[in-house]
N, C-alpha and C positions, 0 to 999 in steps of 0.2 A: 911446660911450653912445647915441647915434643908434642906431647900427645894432641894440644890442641891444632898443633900443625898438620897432624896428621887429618885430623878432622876437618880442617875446612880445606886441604887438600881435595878428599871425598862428596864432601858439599860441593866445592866447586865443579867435581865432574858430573855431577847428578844432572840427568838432561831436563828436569823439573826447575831449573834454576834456567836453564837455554829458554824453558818456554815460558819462565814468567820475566825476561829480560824484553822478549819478541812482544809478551802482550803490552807490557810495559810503551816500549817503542811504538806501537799500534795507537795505542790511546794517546801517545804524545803527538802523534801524527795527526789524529784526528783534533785533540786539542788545539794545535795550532792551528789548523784547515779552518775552523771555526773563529779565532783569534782572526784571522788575514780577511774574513769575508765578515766580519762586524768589523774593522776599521778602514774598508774601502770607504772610496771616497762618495759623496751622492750622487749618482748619475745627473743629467739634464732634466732627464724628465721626472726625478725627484725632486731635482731644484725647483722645475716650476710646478708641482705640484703644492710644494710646503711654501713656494710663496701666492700663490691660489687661496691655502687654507689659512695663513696670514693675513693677507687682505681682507678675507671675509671676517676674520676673526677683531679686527679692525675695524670695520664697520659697522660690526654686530656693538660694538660696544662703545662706539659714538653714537649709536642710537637708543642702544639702552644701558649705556655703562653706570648712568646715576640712579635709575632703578637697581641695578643690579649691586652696586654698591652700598647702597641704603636698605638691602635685605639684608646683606650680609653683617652689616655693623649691628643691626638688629638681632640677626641669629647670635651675633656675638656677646651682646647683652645678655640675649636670655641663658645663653649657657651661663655666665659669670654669675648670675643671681641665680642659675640653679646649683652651681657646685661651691660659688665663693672662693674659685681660684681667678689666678688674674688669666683669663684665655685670651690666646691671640690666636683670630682666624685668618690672619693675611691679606686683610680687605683692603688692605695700601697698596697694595702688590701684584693686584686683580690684571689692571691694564696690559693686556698682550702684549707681550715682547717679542722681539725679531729672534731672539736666539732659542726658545720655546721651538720653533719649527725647524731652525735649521742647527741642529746640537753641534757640540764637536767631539771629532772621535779623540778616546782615550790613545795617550801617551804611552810609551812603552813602563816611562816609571811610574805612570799613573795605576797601573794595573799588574804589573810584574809580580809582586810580591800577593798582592789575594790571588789570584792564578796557583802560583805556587803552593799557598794556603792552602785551596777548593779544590788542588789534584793531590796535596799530600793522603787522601783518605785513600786514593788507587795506590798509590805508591804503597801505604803500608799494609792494604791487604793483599797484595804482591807478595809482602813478605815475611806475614803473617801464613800464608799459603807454602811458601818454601821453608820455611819453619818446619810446620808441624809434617807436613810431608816428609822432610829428612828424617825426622826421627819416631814417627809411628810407621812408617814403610820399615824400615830398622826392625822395629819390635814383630809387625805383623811375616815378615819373613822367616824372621830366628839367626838374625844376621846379628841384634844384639847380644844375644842368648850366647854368639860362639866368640865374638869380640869379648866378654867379660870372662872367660875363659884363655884369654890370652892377658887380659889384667882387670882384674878382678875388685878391685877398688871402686867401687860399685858410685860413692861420689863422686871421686874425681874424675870417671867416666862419664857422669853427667854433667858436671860441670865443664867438660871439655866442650860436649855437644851443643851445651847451650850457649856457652861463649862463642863456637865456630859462628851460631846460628848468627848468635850480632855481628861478628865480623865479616862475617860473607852480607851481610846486608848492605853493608857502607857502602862498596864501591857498585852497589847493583844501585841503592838510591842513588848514590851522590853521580852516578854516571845518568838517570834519568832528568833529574835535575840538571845536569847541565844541557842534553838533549832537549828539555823543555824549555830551558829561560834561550837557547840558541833559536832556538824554530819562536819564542816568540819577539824576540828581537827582528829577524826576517823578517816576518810575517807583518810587522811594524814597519819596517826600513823600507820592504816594496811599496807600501802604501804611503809613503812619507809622511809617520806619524812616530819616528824611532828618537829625534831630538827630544833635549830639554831635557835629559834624566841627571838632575844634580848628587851630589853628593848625599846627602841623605835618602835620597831612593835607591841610590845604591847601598848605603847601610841597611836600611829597611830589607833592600833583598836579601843581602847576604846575609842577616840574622836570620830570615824566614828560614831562607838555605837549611842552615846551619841546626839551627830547631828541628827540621824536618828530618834531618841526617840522625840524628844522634836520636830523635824520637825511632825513626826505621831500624837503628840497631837495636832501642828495646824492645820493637814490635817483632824481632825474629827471633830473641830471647822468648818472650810470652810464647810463641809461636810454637819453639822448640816441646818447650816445657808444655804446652797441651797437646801435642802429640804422644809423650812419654807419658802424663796422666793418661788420656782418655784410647791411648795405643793403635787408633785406628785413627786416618785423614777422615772420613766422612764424619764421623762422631764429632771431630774437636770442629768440623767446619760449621757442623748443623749446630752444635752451641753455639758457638759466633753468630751464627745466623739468626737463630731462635733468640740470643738475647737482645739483637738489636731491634729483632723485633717487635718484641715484649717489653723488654724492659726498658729499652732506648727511648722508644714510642709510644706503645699502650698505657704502659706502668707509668710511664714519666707525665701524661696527659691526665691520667688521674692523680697524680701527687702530686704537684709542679715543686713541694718544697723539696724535692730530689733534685731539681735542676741541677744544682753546685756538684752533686756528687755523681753524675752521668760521665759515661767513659766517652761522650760526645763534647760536652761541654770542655771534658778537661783537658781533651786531645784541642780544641780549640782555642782553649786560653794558652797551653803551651806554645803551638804554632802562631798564632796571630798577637803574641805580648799581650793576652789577656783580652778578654769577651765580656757579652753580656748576654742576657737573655731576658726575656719581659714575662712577667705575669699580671694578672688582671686582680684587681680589688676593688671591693663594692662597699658603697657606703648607705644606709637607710636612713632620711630623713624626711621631715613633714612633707618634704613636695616629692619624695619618692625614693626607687633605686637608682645611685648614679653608679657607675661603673668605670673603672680608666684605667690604663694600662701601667706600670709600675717598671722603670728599668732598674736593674741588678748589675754589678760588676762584679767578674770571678777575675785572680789574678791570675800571673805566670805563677810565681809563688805557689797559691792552691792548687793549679792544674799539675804541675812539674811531681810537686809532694805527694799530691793524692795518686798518680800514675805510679811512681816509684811503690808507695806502699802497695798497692795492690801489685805489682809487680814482685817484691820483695816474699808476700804473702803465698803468690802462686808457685815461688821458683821454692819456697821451703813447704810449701806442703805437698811438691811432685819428690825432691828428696827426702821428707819421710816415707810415700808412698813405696818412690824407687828402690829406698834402701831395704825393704821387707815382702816383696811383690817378685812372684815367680815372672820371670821375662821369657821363659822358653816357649 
């Protein structure tokens, strides 16, 4: 316990934690700026615009609503006798509605919790960034090389590091997250759209919260640990980089049966209590190709487990690596 004290002692003065706290703050700023000016209210001259396109929309379809509705029940036929599912194209549901033009803005607990979801991906490469930085700037120095010369326990040095690395995470997310759900609360309450949040939107937040916390401490562990494999910040970043690009995107578009096992997916099913994702399946028969889209559910369960193990994978194959790998 010393030792790891010592270590996020060091972590904490590192001025690379100063600037991913600032960028952090940065993007939460600008994330809320965005939040306050999509739940403004409509000006006048939108009011009378969207009721302009209302009315017309109105009389477009007391003039032609039973043409228009008698195509549509048609098109809907023909899909059903071309796929033999029971499709429903919404043709009850045609007739323009007043609230179609004039929406209402999202609630603070309507929206709090995806917010939190849709920025935990800055947040974790925050700290994915102060990770690897701590501890390949270390090796790239030779400041490791004279630290294990003072003790010499070659794992339990690495394991100090890469535990600081989670624990100095916590209070760097858990202080943006509270930054963020603050500013979007405001950004709600100027606009008087901050009421209604029940009890279960508050659960909902604070699980997202809470997800996101404890995923940020594994994200500074991984972080750690590929700085000590690949010993230099640009190296472990360009893999990061390079995989998401590849293999997140490229590779996943040609394979879609990788879905479930994407470090995208599974960081989603974690944070959001489980996702899904769609692939497309084609069927051949006498009247042709039909095609339709197919939804999938991954759990919390699968995303939690499969993130651990690869996690579990990467922190024992940098301690075989570390344990027989000259550091000088």
């Amino acid at each position: 316990m010393r030792l790891l004290g010592v270590e996020v002692r060091r972590l904490l003065a590192r001025r690379m934690l100063l600037a991913a706290a600032l960028a952090g703050v940065a993007a939460v700023v600008l994330i809320t700026l965005g939040i306050w000016s999509s739940t403004r209210p409509l000006t006048q001259t939108q009011l009378d615009a969207a009721e302009r396109a209302y009315q017309a929309e109105v009389e477009r379809w007391e003039a032609d609503g039973d043409e228009m509705l008698a195509d549509c029940e048609e098109a809907e036929a023909a899909e059903r006798d071309l796929t033999g599912d029971d499709v429903d194209f919404g043709c009850d549901q045609m007739e323009p509605q007043r609230q179609w033009f004039f929406p209402e803005r999202p609630a603070f607990g309507d929206v709090a919790a995806d917010v939190l979801a849709t920025s935990s991906v800055l947040l974790l490469v925050l700290v994915l960034v102060v990770g690897v930085s701590a501890t390949a700037a270390e090796i790239s120095t030779g400041a490791l090389g004279t630290w294990l010369t003072f003790v010499p326990q070659r794992l339990r040095v690495l394991a100090s590091k890469l535990a600081s690395a989670g624990v100095v995470a916590l209070p760097l997310v858990a202080g943006l997250l509270v930054l963020l759900l603050a500013g979007l609360w405001v950004a709600h309450a100027v606009n008087g759209a901050a009421g209604g949040t029940d009890a279960e939107a508050w659960r909902d937040i604070a699980g997202t919260a809470l997800r996101i916390l404890a995923l940020g401490a594994l994200a500074g562990v991984v972080g750690a640990a590929l700085g000590v494999l690949l010993r230099h910040t640009a190296a472990a970043l360009g893999l990061l980089v390079g995989w998401a690009l590849v293999v997140e995107s490229i590779v996943a578009g040609l394979v879609p049966a990788l879905q479930p096992w994407l470090l995208r997916t599974s960081v989603a099913a974690w944070v959001q209590d489980g996702t899904t994702y769609w692939t497309t399946e084609c069927t051949v028969t006498a009247d042709g190709t039909s095609c339709q889209g197919v939804e999938h559910h991954v759990s919390l369960t699968h995303g939690s487990l499969w993130l651990l193990a690869l996690t579990v994978v990467l922190v024992l194959l940098t301690g075989a690596v570390f344990r027989r790998r000259d550091v000088v």
